[in-house]
N, C-alpha and C positions, 0 to 999 in steps of 0.2 A: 559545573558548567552546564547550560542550558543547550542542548543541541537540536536541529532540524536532519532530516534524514527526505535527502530526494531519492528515491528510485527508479531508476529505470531499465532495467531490467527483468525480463520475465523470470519466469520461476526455474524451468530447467535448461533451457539452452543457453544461460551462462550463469558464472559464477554470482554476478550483482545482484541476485534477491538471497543469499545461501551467506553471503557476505554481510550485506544490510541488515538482516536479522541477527547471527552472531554478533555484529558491533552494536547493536541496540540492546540487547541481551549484555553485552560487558560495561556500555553504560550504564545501566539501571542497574546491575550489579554493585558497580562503582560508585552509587548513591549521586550521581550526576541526573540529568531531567531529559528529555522528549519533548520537546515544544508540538513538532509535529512531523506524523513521518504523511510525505508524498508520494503517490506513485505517478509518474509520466510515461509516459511513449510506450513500451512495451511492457516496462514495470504494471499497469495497469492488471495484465492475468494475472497479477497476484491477488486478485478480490474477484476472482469470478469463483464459482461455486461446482463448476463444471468442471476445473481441473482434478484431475484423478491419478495420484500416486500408484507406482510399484509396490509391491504389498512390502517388497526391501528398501524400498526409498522414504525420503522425508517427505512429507506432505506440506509442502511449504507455503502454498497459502493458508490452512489450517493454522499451522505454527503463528503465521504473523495474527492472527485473527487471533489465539488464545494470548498472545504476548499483549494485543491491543485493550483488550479485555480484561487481562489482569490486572497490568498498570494502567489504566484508563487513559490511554493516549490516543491522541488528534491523530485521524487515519483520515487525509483526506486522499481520493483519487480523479485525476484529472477529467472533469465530463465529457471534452472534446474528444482526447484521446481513448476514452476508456468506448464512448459511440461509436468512432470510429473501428473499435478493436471490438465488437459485440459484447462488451462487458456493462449490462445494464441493469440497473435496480428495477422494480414492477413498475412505478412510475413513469421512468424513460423507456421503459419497454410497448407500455401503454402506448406514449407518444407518438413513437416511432410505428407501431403497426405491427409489433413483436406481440405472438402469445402470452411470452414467459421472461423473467428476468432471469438474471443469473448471479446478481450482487449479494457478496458475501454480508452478513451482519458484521457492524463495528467498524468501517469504510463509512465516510459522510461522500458523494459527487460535489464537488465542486470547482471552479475555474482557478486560471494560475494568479487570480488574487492572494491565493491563499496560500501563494508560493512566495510570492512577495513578502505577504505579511510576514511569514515562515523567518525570512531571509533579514528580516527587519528586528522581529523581536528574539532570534536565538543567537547566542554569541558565534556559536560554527552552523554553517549549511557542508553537511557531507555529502556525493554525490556518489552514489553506485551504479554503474554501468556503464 
């Protein structure tokens, strides 16, 4: 089974990115696919670069970034939302009149085309948060 994974959750004030990752992590396990994971709304601090774990906690946007990487899967995160929330690659940082990004590698910015598309070619869209 081919699956899409939206995210909307951030990383530690709820369960939905700590969940997303364990079920992507049992799919790919389970020899089933990732079409593409999304992150929206708040999900988006899951690809900023600036979040910083407990030295006893999970480092969970790290975690999704080595899981993306491994299995080379579609990480895209929402441009609007992710602008809005200061999560920005050098480019839109440029744009916008920011020094510095803060975009994780292995996340592509783009629009909820690509949530669509998502929703179009994978048999299930899961949604977290």
């Amino acid at each position: 089974m081919n699956f899409a994974l939206l995210i909307l959750g951030p990383p530690y004030s709820t369960q939905a990115s700590a969940s997303a990752l364990r079920f992507a992590r049992a799919v790919l396990a389970n020899e089933h696919s990732i079409y593409r994971l999304f992150f929206y709304h708040d999900g988006v601090h899951n690809a900023s670069a600036l979040v910083s774990a407990a030295q006893d906690e999970n480092n969970l946007p790290q975690q999704w970034q080595e899981l993306i990487e491994q299995h080379h899967l579609d990480s895209v995160v929402c441009i609007a939302a992710a602008t809005r929330r200061g999560v920005l690659n050098e480019q839109e940082a440029k744009r916008h009149g920011k020094t510095s990004g803060n975009f994780i590698d292995g996340h592509e910015l783009s629009g909820l085309g690509q949530l669509v598309d998502a929703s179009l070619n994978a048999d299930r869209v899961i949604t977290f948060g």
